[in-house]
C-alpha positions in Angstrom: -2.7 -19.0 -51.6 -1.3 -15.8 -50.1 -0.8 -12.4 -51.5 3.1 -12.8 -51.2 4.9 -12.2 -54.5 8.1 -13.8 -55.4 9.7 -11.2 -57.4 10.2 -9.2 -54.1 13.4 -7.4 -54.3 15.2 -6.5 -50.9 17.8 -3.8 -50.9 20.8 -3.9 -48.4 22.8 -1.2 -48.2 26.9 -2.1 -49.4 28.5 -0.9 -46.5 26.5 -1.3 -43.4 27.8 -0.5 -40.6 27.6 -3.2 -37.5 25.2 -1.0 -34.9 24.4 -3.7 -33.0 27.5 -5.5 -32.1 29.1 -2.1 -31.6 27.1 -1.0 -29.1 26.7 -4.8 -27.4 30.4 -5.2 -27.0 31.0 -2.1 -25.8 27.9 -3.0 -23.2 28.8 -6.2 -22.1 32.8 -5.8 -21.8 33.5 -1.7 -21.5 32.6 -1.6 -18.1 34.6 -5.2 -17.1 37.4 -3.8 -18.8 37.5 -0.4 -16.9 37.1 -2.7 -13.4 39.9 -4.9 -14.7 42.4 -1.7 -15.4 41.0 -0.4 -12.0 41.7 -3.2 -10.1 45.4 -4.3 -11.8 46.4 -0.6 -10.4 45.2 -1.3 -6.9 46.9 -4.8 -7.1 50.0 -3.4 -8.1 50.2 0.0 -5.6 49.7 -3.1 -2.9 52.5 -5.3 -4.4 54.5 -1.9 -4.1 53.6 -0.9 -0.9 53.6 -4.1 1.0 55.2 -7.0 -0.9 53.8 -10.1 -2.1 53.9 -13.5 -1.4 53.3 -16.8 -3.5 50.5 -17.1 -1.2 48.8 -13.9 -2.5 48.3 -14.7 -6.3 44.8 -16.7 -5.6 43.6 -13.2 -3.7 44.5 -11.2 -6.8 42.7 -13.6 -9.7 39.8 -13.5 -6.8 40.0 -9.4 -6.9 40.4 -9.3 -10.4 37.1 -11.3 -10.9 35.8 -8.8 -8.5 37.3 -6.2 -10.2 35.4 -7.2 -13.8 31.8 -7.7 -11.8 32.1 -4.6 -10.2 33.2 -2.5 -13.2 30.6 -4.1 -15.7 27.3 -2.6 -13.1 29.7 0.7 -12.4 30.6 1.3 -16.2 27.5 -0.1 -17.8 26.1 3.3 -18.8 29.4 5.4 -19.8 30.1 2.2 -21.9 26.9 2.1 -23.4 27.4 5.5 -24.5 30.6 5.3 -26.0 29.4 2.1 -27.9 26.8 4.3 -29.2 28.9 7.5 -30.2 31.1 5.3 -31.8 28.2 4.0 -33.7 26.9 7.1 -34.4 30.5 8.6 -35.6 30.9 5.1 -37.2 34.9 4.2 -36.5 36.5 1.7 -38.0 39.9 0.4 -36.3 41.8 0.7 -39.0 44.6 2.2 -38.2 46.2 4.0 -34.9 44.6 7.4 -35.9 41.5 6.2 -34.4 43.3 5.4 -30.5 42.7 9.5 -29.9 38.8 9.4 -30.8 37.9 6.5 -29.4 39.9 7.6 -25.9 37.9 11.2 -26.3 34.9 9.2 -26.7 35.5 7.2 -23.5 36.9 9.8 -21.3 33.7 12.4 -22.3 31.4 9.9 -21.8 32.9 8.6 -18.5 33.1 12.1 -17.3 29.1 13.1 -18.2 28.2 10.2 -16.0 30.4 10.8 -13.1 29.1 14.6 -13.0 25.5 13.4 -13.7 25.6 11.2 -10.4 27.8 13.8 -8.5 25.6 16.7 -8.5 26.3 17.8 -5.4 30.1 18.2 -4.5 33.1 19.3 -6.2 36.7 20.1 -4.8 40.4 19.9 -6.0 40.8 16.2 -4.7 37.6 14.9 -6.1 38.5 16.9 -9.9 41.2 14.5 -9.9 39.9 11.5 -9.0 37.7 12.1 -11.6 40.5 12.8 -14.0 41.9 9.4 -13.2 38.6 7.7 -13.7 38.0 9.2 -17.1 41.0 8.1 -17.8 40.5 4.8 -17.3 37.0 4.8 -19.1 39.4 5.9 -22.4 42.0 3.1 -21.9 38.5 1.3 -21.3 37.3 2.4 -24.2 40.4 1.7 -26.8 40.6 -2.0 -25.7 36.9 -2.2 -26.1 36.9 -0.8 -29.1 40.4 -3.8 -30.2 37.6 -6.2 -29.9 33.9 -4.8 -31.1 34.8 -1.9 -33.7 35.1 -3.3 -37.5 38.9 -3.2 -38.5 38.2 -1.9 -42.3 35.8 0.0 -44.4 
């Protein structure tokens, strides 16, 4: 027979907090989200700007598809990190005081990214770009956080 008792006792802490779901959810649909907010605002300045036709609504579900593909590779690591801060910080969505962390959370960590790969240039017009894009990784990261943060302690 084998050395294995059966009056093992296993501890689990009471409140545990859900690390890896957190940090998968925000993985797999913080950066889709981002490219989703992205591209709604480019399909909207070209409704504005140009008009639309019945014609054109199969281009814009094609963009927005686009849109979600593009900003799942472009936003995988900034969302990554904000899964993981908001791990580490553990916030529940409990309530709306939590809409201002987990936007700081998501603008920082979309902003650390952008200057990590932009080493080499800065000027007025590219500050706020980057302003708008950390932007978006907050709204990014307050839907995100809807779906994968716990909603109580």
């Amino acid at each position: 027979m084998s050395g294995i008792e059966s009056r093992a006792v296993v501890i689990v802490p009471s409140s545990s907090y859900p690390k890896a779901k957190v940090i998968g959810l925000y993985g797999l649909l913080g950066g889709a989200i981002g490219g989703l907010i992205t591209f709604s605002y480019i399909i909207v300045l070209s409704v504005i700007k140009e008009g639309t036709s019945i014609q054109d609504v199969p281009d814009f579900i094609k963009m927005l598809a686009a849109g979600a593909v593009f900003g799942f590779f472009l936003g995988l690591l900034p969302a990554l990190l904000t899964g993981y801060s908001a791990y580490k910080l553990e916030i529940y969505f409990d309530s709306i005081r939590n809409v201002f962390p987990l936007f700081a959370i998501g603008f920082m960590s979309t902003f650390l990214c952008i200057v990590w790969f932009m080493l080499e240039s800065y000027s007025t017009d590219s500050m706020i770009n980057i302003s708008l894009i950390c932007c978006i990784g907050g709204a990014s990261a307050i839907a995100t956080g809807l779906i994968a943060l716990p909603k109580y302690k």
